[in-house]
C-alpha positions in Angstrom: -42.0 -35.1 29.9 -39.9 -34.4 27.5 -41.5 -31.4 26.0 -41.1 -30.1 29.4 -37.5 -30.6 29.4 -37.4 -29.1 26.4 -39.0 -25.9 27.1 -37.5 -25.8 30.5 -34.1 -26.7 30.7 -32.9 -24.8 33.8 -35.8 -25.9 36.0 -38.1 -29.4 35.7 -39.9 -27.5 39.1 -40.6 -23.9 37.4 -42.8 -25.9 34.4 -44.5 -28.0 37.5 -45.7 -24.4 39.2 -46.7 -23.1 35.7 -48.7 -26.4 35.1 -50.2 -26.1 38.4 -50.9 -22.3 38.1 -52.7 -23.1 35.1 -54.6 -25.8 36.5 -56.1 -23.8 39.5 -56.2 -20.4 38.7 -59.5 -19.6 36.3 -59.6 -19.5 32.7 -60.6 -15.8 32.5 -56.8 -14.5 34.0 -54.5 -16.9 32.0 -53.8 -14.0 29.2 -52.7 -11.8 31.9 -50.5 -14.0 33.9 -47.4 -13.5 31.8 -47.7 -9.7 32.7 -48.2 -10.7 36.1 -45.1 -12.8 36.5 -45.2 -16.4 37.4 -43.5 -16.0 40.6 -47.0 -13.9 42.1 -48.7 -16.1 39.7 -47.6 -19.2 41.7 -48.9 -17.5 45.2 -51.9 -16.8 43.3 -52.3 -20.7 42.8 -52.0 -21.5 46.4 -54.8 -18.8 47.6 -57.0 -20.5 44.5 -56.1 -24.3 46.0 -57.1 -22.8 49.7 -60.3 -21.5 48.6 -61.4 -24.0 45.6 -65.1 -23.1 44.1 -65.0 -19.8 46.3 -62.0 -18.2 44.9 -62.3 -14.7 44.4 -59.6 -13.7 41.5 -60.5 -9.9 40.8 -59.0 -8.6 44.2 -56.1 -11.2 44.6 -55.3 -10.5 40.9 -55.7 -6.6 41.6 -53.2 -7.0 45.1 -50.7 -8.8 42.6 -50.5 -6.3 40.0 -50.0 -3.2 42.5 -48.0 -5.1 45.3 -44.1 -5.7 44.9 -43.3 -9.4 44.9 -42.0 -9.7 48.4 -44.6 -8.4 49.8 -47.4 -9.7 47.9 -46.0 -13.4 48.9 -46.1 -12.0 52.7 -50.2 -10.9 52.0 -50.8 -14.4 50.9 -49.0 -16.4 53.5 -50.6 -13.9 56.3 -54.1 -14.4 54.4 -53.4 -18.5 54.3 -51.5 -19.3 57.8 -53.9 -16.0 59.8 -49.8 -15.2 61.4 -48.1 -12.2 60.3 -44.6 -13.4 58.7 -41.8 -11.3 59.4 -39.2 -10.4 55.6 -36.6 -12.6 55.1 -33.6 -13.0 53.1 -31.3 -16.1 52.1 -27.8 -15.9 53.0 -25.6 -17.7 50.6 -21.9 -18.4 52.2 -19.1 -20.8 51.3 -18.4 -23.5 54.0 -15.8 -26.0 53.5 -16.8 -29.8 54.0 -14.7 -29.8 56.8 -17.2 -27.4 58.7 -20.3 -28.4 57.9 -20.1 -31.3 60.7 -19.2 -28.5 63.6 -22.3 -26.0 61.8 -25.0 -29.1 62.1 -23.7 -30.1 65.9 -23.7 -26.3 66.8 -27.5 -25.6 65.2 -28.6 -29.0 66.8 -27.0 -27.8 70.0 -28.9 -24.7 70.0 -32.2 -26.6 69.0 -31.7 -29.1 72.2 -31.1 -25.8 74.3 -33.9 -23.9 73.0 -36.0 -26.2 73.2 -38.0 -25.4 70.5 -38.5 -26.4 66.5 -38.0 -22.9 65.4 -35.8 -22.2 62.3 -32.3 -23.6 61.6 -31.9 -19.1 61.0 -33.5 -18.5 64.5 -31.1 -21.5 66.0 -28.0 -19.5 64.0 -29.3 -16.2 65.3 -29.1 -17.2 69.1 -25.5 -18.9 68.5 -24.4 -15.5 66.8 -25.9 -13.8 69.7 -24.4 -15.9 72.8 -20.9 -15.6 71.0 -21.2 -11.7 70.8 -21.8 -11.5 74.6 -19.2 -14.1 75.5 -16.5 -11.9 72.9 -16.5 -8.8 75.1 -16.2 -10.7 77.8 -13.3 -8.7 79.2 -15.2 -5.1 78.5 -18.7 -5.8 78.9 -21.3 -4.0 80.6 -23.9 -5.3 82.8 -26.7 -4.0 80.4 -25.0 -5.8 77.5 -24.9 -8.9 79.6 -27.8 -8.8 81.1 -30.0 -7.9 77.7 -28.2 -11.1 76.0 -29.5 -13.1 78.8 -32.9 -12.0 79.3 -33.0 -12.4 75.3 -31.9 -16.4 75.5 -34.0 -16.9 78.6 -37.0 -15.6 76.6 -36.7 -18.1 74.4 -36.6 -21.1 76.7 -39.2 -23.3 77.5 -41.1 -23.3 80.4 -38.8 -26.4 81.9 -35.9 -25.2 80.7 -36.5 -21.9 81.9 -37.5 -23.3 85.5 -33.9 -25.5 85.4 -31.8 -22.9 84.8 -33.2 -20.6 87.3 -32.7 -23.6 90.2 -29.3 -24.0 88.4 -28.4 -20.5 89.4 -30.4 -20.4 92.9 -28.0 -23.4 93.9 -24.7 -21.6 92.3 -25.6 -18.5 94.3 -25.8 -20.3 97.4 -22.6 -21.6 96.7 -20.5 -18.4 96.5 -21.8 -16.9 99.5 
């Protein structure tokens, strides 16, 4: 352990994903790996721990090498989970201590309202998009209103879906 403190100061979980991507990656492609990069080196590992005895290196080493990183990591989560994964990208923001309380309610909100156990992002993306249709409020267009909608009402389930359309049946009832 301390050896591995030593040689890795920054990061005690960067020297566990080299130990494991030596453990399960064969012996034959350890002198290229540090050409390779550890990062794709690491993905690498978990098609190896997938396929165990029938791991076939040559064309996963050969998708590394000519593949950028990004994308390469996308190959070998599509290969591992069979679903296509869509490119990402972590947002970094400052958030006083303060907020983080009215953030957590607001993403657990939108969970509850979805109804689903998609993404904290996805949960952020349809609070982002129900405050951009409520924040032309006073110039908005039917489209604009109506493509919000038919975007949040996609995403429902089933029940939830069925309960707001009697919620609005009864409300249109109302106002005639």
């Amino acid at each position: 352990m301390k050896f591995l403190e030593k040689k890795f100061p920054e990061s005690r979980r960067k020297a566990y994903y080299l130990m494991a991507i030596h453990e399960r990656l064969p012996k034959q492609i350890h002198p290229g790996l540090k050409q390779l990069g550890w990062t794709k080196a690491r993905e690498l590992a978990r098609v190896a721990r997938s396929e165990g005895q029938n791991f076939d290196c040559a064309p996963w080493v050969h998708k590394a090498r000519t593949m950028p990183k990004e994308e390469f990591r996308r190959e070998v989560d599509r290969y591992l989970t069979g679903k296509e994964t869509e490119p990402c990208e972590l947002l970094y923001f400052k958030v006083y201590k303060s907020q983080i309380p009215v953030i957590e309610r607001a993403l657990e909100t939108a969970t509850l309202m979805l109804g689903t156990d998609k993404s904290r992002g996805y949960c952020l993306e349809m609070i982002c998009a129900d405050f951009l249709a409520g924040a032309h409020l006073d110039d908005v267009s039917p489209d604009t209103l109506s493509m919000s909608l038919k975007t949040l009402i996609a995403f429902l389930s089933q029940e939830k879906r069925a309960e707001l359309l009697e919620r609005l049946k009864i409300g249109a009832g109302q106002s005639e």
